[in-house]
N, CA, C and O atoms as CSV, one atom per row, in Angstrom:
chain,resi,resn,atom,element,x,y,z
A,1,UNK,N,N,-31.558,19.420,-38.285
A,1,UNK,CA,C,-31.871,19.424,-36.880
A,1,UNK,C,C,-30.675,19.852,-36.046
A,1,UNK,O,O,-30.738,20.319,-34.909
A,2,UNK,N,N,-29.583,19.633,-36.755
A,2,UNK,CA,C,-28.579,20.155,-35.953
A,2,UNK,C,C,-27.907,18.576,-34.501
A,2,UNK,O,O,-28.406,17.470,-34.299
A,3,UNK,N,N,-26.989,19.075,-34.010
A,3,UNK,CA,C,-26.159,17.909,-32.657
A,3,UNK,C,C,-26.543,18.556,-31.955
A,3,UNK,O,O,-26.533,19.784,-31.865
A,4,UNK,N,N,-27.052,17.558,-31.187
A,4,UNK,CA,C,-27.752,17.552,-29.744
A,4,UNK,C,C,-26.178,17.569,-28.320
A,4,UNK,O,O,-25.138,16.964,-28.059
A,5,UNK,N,N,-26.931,18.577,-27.880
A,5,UNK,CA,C,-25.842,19.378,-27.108
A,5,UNK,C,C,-26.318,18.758,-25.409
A,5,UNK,O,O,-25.772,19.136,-24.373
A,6,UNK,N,N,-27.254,17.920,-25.479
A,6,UNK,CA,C,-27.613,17.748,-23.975
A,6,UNK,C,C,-28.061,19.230,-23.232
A,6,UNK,O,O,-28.545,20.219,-23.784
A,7,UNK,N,N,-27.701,19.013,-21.669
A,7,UNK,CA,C,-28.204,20.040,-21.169
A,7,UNK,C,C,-26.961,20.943,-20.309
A,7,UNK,O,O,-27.174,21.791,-19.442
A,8,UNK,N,N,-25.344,20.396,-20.933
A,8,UNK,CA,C,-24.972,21.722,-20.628
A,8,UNK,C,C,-24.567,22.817,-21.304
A,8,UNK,O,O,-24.137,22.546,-22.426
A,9,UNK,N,N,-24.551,24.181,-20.959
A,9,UNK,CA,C,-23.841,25.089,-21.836
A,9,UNK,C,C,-23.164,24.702,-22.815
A,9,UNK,O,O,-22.705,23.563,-22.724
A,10,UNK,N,N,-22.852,25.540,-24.139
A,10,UNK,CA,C,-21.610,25.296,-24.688
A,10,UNK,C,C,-20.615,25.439,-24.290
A,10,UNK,O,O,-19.741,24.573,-24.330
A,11,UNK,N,N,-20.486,26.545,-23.810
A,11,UNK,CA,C,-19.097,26.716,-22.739
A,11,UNK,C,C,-18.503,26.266,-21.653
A,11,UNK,O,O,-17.598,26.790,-21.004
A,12,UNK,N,N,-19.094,25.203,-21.477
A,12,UNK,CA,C,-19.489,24.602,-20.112
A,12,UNK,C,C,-18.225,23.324,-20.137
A,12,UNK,O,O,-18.483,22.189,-19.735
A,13,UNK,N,N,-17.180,23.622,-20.544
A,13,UNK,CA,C,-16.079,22.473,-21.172
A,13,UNK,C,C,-15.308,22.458,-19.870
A,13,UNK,O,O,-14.999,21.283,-19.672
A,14,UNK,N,N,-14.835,23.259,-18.846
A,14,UNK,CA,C,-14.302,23.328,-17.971
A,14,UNK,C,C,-14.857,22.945,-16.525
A,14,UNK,O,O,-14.268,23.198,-15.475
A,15,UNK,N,N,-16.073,22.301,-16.636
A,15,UNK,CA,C,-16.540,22.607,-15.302
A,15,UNK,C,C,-17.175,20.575,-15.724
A,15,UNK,O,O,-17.702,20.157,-16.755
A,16,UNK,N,N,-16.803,19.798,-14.420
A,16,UNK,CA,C,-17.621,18.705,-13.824
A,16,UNK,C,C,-18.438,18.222,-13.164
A,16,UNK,O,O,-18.331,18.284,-11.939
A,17,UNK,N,N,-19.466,17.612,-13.742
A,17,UNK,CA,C,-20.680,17.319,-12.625
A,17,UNK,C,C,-20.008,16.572,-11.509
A,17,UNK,O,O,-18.923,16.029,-11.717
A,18,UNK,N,N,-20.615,16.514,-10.295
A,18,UNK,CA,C,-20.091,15.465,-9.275
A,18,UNK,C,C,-21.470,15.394,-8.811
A,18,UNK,O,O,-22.087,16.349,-8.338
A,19,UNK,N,N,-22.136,13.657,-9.046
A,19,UNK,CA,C,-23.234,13.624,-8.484
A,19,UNK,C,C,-22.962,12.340,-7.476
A,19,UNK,O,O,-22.326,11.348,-7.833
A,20,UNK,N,N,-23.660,12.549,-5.891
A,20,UNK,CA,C,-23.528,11.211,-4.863
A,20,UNK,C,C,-25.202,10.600,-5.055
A,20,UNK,O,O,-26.222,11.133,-5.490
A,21,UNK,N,N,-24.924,9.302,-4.530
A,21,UNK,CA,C,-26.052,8.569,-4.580
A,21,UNK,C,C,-26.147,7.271,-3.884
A,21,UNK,O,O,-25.163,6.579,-3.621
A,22,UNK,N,N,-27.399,6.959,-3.589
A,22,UNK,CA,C,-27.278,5.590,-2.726
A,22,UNK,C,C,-28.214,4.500,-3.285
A,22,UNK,O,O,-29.430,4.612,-3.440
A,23,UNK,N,N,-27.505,3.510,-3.539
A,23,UNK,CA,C,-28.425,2.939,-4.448
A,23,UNK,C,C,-29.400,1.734,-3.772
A,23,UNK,O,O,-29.592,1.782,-2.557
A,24,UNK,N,N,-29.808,1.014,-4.305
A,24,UNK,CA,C,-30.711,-0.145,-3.670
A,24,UNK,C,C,-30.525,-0.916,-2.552
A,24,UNK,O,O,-31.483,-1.191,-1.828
A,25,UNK,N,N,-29.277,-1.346,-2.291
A,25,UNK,CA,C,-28.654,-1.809,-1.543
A,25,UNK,C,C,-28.270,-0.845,-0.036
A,25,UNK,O,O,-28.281,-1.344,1.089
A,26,UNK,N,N,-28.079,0.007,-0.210
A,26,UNK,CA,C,-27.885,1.545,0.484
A,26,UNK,C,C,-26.818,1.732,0.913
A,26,UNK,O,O,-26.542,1.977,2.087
A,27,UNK,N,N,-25.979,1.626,-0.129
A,27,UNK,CA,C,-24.180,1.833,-0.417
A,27,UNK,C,C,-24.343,3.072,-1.199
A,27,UNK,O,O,-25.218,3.375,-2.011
A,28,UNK,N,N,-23.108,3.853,-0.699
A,28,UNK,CA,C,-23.760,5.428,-1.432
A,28,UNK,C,C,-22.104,5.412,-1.898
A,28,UNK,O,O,-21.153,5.040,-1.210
A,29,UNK,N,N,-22.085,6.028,-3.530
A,29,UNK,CA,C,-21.579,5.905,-4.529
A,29,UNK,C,C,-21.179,8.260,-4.638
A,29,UNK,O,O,-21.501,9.227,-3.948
A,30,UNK,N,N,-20.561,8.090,-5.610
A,30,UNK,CA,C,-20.044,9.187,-6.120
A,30,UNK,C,C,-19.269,9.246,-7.519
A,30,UNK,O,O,-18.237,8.645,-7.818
A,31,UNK,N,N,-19.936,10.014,-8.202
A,31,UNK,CA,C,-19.678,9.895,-9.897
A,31,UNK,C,C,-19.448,11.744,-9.948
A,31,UNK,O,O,-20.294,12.601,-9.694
A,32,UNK,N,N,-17.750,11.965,-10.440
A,32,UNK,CA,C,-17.351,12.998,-11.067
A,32,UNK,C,C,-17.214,12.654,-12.630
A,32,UNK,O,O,-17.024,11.598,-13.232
A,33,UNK,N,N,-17.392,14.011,-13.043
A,33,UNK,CA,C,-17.414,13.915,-14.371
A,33,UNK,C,C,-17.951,12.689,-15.164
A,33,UNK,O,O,-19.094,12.337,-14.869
A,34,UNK,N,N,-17.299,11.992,-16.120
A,34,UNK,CA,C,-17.606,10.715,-17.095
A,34,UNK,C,C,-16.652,10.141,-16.711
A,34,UNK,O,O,-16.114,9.497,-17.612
A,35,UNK,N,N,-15.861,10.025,-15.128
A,35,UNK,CA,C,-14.704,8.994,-14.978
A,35,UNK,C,C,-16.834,7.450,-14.233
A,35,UNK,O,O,-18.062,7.531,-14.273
A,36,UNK,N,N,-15.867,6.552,-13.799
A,36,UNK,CA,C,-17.187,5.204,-12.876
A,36,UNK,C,C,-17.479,6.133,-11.598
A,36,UNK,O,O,-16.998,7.049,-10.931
A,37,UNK,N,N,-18.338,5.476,-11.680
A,37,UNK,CA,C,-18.955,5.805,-9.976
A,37,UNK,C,C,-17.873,4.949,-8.966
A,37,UNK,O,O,-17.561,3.771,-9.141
A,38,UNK,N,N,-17.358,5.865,-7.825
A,38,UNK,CA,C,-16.218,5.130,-6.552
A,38,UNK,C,C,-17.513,5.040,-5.651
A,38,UNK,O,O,-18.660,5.301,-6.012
A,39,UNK,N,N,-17.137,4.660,-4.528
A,39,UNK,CA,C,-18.010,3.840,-3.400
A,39,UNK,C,C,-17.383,4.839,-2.482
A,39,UNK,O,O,-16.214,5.225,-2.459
A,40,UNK,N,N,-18.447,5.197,-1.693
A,40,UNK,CA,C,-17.887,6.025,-0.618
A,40,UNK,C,C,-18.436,5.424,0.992
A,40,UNK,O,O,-19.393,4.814,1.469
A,41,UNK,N,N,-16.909,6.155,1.513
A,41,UNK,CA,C,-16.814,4.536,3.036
A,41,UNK,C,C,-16.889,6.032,3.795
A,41,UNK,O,O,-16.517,7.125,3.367
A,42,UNK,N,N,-17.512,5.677,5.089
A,42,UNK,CA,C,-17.209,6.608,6.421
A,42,UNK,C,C,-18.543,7.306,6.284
A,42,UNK,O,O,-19.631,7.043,5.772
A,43,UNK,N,N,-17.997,8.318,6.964
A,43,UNK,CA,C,-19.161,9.776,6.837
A,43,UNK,C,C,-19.613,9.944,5.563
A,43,UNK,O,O,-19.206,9.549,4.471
A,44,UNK,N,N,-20.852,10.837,6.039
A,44,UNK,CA,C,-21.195,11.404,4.375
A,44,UNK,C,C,-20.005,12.288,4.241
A,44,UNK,O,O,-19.512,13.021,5.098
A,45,UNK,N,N,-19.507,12.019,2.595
A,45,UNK,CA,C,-18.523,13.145,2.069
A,45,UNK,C,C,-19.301,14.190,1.335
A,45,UNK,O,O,-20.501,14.256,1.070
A,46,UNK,N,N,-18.216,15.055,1.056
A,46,UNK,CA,C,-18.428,16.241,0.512
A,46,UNK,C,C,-17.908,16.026,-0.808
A,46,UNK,O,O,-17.186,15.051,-1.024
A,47,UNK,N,N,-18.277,17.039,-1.928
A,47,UNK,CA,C,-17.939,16.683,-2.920
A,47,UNK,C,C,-16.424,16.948,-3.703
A,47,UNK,O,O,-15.676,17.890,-3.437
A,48,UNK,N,N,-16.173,15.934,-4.683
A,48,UNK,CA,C,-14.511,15.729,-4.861
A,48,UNK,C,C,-13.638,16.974,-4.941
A,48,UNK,O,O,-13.382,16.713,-6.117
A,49,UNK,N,N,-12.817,18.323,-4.689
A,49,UNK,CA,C,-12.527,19.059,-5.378
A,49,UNK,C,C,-12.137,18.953,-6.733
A,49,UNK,O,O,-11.561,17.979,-7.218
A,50,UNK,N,N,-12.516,20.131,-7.413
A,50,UNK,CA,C,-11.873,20.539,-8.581
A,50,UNK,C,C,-10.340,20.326,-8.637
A,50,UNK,O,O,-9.616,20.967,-7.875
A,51,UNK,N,N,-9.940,19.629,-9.334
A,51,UNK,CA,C,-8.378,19.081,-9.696
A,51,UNK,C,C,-7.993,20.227,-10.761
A,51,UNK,O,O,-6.931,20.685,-10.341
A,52,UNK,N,N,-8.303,20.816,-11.783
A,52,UNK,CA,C,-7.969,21.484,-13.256
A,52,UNK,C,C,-7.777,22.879,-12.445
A,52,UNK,O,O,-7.479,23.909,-13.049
């Protein structure tokens, strides 16, 4: 069957998801890459820049 590759590219080693979200409570969160989700205060933000 072969390793399950999920759904990004193979080549896809250089590049991070950054997904925001607000959860139940309606505290809105932000998850880059596979680091935890941080809590985001103020305005809506924009998403984290690319650091690499």
């Amino acid at each position: 069957m072969g390793i399950d590759k999920g759904i990004a590219p193979a080549n896809a080693t250089n590049h991070r998801l950054t997904v925001q979200f607000i959860d139940a409570s309606g505290l809105r969160w932000q998850r880059v890459g596979l680091a935890p989700p941080t809590r985001i205060l103020g305005e809506l933000a924009e998403p984290a820049p690319n650091t690499e």
